[in-house]
N, C-alpha and C positions, 0 to 999 in steps of 0.2 A: 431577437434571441435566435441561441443557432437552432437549427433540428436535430433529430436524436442521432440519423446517419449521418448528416455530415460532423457531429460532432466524436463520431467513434471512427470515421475516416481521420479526419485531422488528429486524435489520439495513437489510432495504430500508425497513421507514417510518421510522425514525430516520433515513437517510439522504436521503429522498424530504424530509422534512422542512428538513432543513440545506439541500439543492441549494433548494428553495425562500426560503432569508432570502437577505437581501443578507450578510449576514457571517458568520462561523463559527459552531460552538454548542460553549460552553462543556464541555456534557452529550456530548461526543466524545472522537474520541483526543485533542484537540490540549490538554486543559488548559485554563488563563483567559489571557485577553489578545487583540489585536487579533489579525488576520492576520499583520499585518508582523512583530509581535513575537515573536509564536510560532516564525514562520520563523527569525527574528534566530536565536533560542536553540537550533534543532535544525540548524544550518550554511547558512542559505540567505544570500548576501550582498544587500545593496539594488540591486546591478548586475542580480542574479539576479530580482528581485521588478519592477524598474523595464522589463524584458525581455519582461515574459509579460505578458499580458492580467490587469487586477487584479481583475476576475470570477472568476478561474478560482483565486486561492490563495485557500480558504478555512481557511489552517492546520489542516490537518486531518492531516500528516504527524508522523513520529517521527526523522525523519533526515533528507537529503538524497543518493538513491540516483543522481542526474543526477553529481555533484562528483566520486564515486568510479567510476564506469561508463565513467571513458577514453572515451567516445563517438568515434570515427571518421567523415569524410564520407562518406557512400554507405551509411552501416549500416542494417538496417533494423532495429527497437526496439518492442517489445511492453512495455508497461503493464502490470501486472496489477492492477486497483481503479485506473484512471484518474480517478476525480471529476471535476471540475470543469475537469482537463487542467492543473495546473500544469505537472510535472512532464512532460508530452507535448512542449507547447510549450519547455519550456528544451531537451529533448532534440534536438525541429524544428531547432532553431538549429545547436545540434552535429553535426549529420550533413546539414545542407544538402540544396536542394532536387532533389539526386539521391539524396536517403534518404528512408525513408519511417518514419512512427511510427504505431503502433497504441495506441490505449486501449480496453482493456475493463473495464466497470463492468457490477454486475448492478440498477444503480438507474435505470430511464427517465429520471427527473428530473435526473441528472448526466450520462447523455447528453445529453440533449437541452441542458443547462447547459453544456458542454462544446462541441457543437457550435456553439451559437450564439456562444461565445469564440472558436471556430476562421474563425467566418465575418466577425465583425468584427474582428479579426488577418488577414485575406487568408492564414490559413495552407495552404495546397495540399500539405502532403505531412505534413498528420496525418489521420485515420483515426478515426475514435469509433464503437465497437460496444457494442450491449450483450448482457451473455452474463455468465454465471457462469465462475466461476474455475475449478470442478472438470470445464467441454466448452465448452472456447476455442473459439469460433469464429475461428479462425486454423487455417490449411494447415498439415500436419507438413514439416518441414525448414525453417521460412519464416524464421524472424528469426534476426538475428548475436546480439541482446542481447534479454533479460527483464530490468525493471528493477520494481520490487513497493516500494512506499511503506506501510507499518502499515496493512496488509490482509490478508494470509493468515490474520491471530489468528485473522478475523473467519470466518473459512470453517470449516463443521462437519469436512470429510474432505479436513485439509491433504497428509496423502499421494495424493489423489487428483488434487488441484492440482496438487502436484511432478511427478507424471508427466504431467502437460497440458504444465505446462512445457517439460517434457524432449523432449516430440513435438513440440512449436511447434518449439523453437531446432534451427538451424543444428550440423551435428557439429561441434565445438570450439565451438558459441557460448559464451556464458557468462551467469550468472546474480547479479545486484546486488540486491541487499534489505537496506531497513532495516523491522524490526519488534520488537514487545513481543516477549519471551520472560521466561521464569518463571527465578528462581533457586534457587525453593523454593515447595514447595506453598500456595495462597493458600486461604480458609475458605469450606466449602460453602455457605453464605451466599451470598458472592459469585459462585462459579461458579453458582448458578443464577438469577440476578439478569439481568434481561434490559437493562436497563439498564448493569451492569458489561459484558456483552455488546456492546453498541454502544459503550460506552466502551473498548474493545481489552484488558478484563481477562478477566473470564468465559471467553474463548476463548484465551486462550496457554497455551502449553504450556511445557516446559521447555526449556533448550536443548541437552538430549541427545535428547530426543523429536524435536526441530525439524530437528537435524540429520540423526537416524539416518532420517526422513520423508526427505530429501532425497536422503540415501546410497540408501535404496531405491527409488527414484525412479530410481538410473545415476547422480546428480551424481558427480563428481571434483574433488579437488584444491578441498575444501570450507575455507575459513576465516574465521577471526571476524576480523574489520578494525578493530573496536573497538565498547564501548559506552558508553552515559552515562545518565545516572538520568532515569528516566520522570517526573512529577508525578503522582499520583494524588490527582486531584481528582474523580471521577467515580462515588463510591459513594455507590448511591443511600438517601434520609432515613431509611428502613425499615432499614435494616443500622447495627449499629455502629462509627463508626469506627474502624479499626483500621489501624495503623502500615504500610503494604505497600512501604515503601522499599527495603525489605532484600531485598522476594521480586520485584519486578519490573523490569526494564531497557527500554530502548533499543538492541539490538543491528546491528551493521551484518556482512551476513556474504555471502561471494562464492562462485561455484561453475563449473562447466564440465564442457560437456558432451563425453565422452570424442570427437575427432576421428574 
């Protein structure tokens, strides 16, 4: 298995890498195909994509966690792995310029990518930090919502995230995420493959691990909203390939934090 630093090395420069191209990288969570297309097939609509700054969707998502997050005006909305701010900016929209959105990413290069999208959009009421997922820089009680896009796989100590979480939000806020989770155990091979790692496999878990992480974290009133088949296209030349349709998903799963 890797360790925890060098698996947050190999995640920040594969990631420092992508915030540097103009377009996505294949060799990510998002699979082959342009931005738009990606989007297309994981629920993003063309009103949604034609809305945001085209800088900032580098298909790099597993879902679309802004469709399902009911967003309210005035809410205020935490990120968790903001990149490039798609997902910030669709939010910006939904909660209007008397809400406020935060993005945290732990990659300088998608801040600073992220910001520079927010200043050519005139967005004023999003927010780009950078910070690691497991010591939010965000105030406890601060947000109504946490919304989290196929990023926690990537985090070495996802229970340690859940409880960041749970200190950011708001009592009754709630918690939106779409991420990889495992259906069945995937071959040491690939869990130690730094590359499967930056691809969102190496790091999922299963979705009784993912949830009971969450349970102990305080979430309430935890549910699966739906899934749909991942692509795995991402294992790298040195590994065999082998069939992982059956062992990994696309989950979309909700939560709240006890009032």
């Amino acid at each position: 298995m890797l360790g925890e630093r060098e698996i947050k090395k190999a995640v920040r420069d594969g990631y420092s890498r992508i915030a540097m191209q103009a377009t996505c990288c294949s060799g990510s969570c998002c699979g082959t195909g342009s931005a738009a297309e990606i989007s297309r097939r994981i629920g993003y609509t063309d009103e949604e994509m034609l809305s945001a700054p085209p800088e900032s969707n580098l298909g790099l998502g597993c879902g679309n966690p802004v469709a399902i997050a009911s967003l309210k005006r005035g809410e205020y909305v935490l990120d968790m792995g903001s990149g490039a701010g798609f997902d910030c900016f669709l939010a910006a929209r939904a909660v209007g310029p008397e809400g406020m959105v935060i993005g945290v990413d732990m990659t300088s290069e998608m801040v600073d990518r992220a910001r520079e999208n927010a200043r050519k959009g005139g967005y004023r009421n999003v927010d780009f930090r950078q910070g690691e997922l497991e010591n939010l820089p965000v105030a406890d009680n601060y947000v109504d919502v946490i919304m989290s896009n196929c990023v926690i796989n990537l985090v070495p100590d996802k229970r340690r995230a859940f409880r960041e979480a749970f200190r950011v939000l708001k009592p009754g806020g709630r918690l939106i995420i779409s991420d990889i989770v495992l259906k069945r155990e995937i071959p040491e091979a690939v869990r130690r493959s730094k590359e499967a790692y930056v691809g969102c496999l190496a790091g999922a878990v299963t979705v009784e691990e993912y949830i009971d992480a969450m349970r102990s974290a305080g979430f309430e009133e935890i549910s699966i909203l739906g899934e749909s088949p991942f692509p795995v296209e991402c294992l790298p030349a040195n590994i065999t390939k082998v069939d992982l349709s059956e062992s990994v998903c696309s989950m979309r799963i909700s939560a709240r934090k006890p009032a």
